[in-house]
C-alpha positions in Angstrom: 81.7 -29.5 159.6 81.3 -25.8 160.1 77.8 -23.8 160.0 76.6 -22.8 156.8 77.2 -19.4 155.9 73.8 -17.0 156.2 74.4 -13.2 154.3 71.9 -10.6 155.2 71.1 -8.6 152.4 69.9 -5.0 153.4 68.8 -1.9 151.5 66.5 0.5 151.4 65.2 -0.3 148.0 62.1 -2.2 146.4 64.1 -5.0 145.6 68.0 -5.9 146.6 70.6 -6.0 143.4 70.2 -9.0 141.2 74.1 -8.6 140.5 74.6 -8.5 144.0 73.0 -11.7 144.8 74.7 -13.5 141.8 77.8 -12.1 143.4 77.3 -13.1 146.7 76.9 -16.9 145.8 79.3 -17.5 143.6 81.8 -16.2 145.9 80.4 -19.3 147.7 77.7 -18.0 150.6 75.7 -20.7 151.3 72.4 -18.9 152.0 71.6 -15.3 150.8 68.4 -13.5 152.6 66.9 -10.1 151.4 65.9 -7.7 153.7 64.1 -4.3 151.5 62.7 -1.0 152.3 64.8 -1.0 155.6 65.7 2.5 157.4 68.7 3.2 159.1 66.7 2.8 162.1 65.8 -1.1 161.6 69.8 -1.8 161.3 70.0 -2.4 164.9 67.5 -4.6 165.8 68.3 -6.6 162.7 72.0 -7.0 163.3 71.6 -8.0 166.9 69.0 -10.6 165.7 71.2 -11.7 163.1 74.6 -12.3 165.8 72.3 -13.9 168.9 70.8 -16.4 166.8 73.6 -18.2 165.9 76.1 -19.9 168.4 79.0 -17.2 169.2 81.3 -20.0 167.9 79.3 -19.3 164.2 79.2 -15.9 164.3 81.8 -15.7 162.0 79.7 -17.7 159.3 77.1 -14.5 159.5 77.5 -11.5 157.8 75.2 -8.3 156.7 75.6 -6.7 153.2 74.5 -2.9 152.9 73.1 -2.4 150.0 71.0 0.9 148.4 71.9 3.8 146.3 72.6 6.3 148.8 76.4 5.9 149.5 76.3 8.3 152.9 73.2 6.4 153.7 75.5 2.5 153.8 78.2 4.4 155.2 75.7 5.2 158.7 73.6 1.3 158.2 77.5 0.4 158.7 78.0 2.6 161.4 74.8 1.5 163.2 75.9 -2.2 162.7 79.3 -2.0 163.7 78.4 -0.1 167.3 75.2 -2.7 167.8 77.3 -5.6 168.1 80.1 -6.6 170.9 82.3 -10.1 171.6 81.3 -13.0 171.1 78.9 -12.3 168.7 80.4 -10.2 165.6 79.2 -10.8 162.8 80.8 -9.4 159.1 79.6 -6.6 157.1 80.3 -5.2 153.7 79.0 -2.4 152.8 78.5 -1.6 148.6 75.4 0.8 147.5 74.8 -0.2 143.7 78.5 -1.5 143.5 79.9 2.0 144.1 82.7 1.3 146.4 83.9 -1.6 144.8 83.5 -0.1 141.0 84.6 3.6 141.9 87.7 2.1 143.8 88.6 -0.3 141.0 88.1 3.0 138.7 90.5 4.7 140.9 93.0 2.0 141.2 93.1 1.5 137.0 93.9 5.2 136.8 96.4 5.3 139.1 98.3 2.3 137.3 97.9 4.2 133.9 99.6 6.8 135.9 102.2 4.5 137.0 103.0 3.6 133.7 103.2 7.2 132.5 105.8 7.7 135.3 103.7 9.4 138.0 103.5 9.0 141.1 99.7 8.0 141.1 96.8 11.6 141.8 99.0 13.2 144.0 98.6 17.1 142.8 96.6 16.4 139.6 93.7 18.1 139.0 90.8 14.9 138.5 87.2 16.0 137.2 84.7 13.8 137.9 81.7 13.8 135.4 77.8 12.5 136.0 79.4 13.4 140.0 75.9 13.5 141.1 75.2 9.7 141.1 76.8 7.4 143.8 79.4 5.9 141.7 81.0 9.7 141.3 80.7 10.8 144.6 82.6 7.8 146.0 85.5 8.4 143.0 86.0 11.9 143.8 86.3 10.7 147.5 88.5 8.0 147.0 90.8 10.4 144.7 90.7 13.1 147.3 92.1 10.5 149.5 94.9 9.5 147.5 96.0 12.9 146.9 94.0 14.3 143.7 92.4 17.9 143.6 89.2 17.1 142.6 86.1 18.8 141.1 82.8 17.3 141.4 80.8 18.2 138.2 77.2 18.3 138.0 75.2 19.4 134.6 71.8 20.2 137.1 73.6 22.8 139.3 76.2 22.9 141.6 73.5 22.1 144.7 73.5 18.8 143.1 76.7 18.3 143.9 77.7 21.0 147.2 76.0 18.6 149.8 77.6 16.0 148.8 81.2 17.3 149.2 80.0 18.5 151.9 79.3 15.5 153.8 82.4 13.8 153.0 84.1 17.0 153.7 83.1 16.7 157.4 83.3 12.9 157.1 86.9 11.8 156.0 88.6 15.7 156.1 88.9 16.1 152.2 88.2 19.2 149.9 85.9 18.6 146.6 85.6 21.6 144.6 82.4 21.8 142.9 81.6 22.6 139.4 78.2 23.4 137.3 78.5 22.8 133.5 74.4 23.0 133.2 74.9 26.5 131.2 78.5 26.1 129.6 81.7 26.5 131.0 82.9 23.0 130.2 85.7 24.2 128.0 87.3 25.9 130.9 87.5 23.4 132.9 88.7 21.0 130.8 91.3 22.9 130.3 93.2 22.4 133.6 92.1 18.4 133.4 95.0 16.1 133.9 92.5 13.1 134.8 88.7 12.9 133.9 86.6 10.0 135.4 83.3 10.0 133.8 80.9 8.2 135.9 77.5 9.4 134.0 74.1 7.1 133.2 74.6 4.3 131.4 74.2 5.1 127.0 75.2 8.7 127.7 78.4 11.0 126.6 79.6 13.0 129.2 82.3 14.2 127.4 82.4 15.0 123.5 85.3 14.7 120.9 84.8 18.6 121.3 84.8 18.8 124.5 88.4 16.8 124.7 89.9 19.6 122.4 90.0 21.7 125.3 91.8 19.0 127.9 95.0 19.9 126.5 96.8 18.9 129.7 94.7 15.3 130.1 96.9 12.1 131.0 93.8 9.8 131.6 90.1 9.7 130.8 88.4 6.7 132.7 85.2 5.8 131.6 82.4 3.2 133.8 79.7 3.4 130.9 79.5 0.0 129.3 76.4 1.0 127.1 76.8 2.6 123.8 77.4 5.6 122.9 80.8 5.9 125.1 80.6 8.2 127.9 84.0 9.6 126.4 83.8 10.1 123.1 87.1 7.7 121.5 87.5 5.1 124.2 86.8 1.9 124.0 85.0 -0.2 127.3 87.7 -2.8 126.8 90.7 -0.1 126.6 93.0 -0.1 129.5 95.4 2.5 129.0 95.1 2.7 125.2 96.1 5.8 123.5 93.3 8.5 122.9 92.6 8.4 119.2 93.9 12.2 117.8 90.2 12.2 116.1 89.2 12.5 119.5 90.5 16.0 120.2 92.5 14.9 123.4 95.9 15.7 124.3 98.6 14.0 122.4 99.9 11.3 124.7 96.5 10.9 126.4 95.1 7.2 127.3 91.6 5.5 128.5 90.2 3.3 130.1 87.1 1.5 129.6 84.0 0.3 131.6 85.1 -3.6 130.6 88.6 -3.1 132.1 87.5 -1.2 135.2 84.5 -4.0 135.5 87.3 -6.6 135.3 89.1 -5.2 138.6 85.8 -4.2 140.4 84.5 -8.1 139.8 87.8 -9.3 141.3 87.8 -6.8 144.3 84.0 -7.7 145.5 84.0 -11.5 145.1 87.3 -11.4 146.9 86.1 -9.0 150.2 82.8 -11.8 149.7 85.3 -14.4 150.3 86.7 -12.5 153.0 83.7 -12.6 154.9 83.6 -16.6 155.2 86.9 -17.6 154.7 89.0 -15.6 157.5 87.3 -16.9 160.8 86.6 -13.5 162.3 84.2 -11.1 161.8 85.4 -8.3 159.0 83.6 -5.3 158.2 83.9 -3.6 154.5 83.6 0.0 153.0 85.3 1.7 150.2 88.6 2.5 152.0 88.5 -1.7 152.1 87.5 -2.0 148.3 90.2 0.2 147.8 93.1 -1.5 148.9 91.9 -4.7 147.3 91.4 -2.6 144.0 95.0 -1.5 144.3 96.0 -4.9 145.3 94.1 -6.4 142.5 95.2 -3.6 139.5 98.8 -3.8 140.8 99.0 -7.5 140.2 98.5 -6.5 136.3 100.2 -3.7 136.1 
């Protein structure tokens, strides 16, 4: 009978994610433990006391979830993990700040089968906007689209500074370019106007993008959208549309499609339960970020495509 299987679950919140948790066990862990207010700092000790504890034959059947809101902050608990353990004792980790790597690479992924079926050959050379790019969620997208060949502008509606580190970081990190943008005092319109793809990643019950605003994204193919809460965070689509034609009340470009936060939901529920099975199920020790989530995502969206 093999060990049970023990997840460590980290962040440097108040409280670890609900949906997290929920995840986590029905993926089938055994035992989930929470672990909050920890610093990059504590992510040593508390790995190597996670891997000794256990005999290196159940290593395996141990694993450490990153959780948080701060996606460059997960990416270095990872880091700290990964370089604190050695053989026999690896343990698995999967790192997933609020869901961002798993939801912004299913968000991806959606797109770039809506692109697919358009005939494209996926981001490579359109110009992707990313809207509400200040919150984790964004940041990771417009990485993740960077990566697969989109030129992408980070927007921000509170100042380009709000945005500028962050591209940045993952700029020195992973060797992309993110432009930046400020629509906080206009200028909208002209960007929209170059827009091929728009991923609108703002707060929950908040339009990023009006039926106004889409009169100017003459050239728009795709307009993803995570917010599940009414009003839409693009005006005219649907959470459950998945590559649905843009209403022409909407202002977008004839030909234009969306996709909602229920269809992108569907794939990012799919890609984290399956890297949670991952962790038990293969016999070694794995370890997770968004590059991971994103070949699942693409596994997962393909499979429906």
């Amino acid at each position: 009978m093999s060990a049970p299987y023990v997840l460590h679950m980290i962040t440097p919140l108040a409280n670890v994610s609900p949906f997290d948790v929920n995840m986590a066990v029905d993926a089938g862990i055994d035992m989930v433990v929470p672990y909050t207010g920890i610093e990059t700092a504590q992510v040593e000790a508390l790995t190597q006391d996670a891997m000794f504890s256990r005999d290196p034959k159940n290593a395996a059947r141990t694993g450490l979830f990153i959780g948080g809101r701060d996606a460059a902050m997960a990416l270095d608990m990872l880091d700290v993990a990964r370089k604190a353990m050695f053989p026999p004792f690896q343990i698995s980790v999967f790192a997933d700040p609020s869901g961002a790597f798993t939801t912004a690479a299913a968000m991806v992924a959606v797109v770039e089968r809506a692109l697919r079926r358009a005939g494209l050959d996926g981001l490579s050379g359109l110009d992707v906007q990313v809207y509400g790019a200040t919150g984790v969620v964004g940041g990771i997208a417009g990485l993740i689209a960077a990566q697969a060949g989109g030129n992408v502008t980070l927007v921000s509606h509170r100042g380009v500074s709000a945005v500028q580190g962050k591209a940045e970081e993952f700029g020195r990190r992973y060797g992309v370019t993110l432009s930046c943008a400020d629509t906080a005092s206009g200028g909208k319109a002209a960007l929209l106007e170059r827009a091929e793809v728009v991923l609108a990643c703002g707060k929950a019950g908040i339009t990023v993008l009006s039926a106004e605003d889409l009169r100017a994204a003459t050239r728009l193919r795709v307009a993803a959208d995570i917010n599940a809460v009414p009003p839409a965070g693009v005006e005219g689509v649907g959470v459950q549309d998945d590559g649905v034609a843009l209403p022409t009340s909407s202002g977008a470009a004839s030909g234009a499609v969306g996709i909602g936060a229920l269809a992108i939901g569907n794939v990012k529920f799919k890609v984290q339960h399956h890297l949670l099975e991952r962790m038990q199920t293969g016999g070694t020790a794995v370890a997770f970020d968004f590059q991971d989530a994103m070949d699942a995502a693409r596994t997962i969206a393909g499979k429906a495509s």
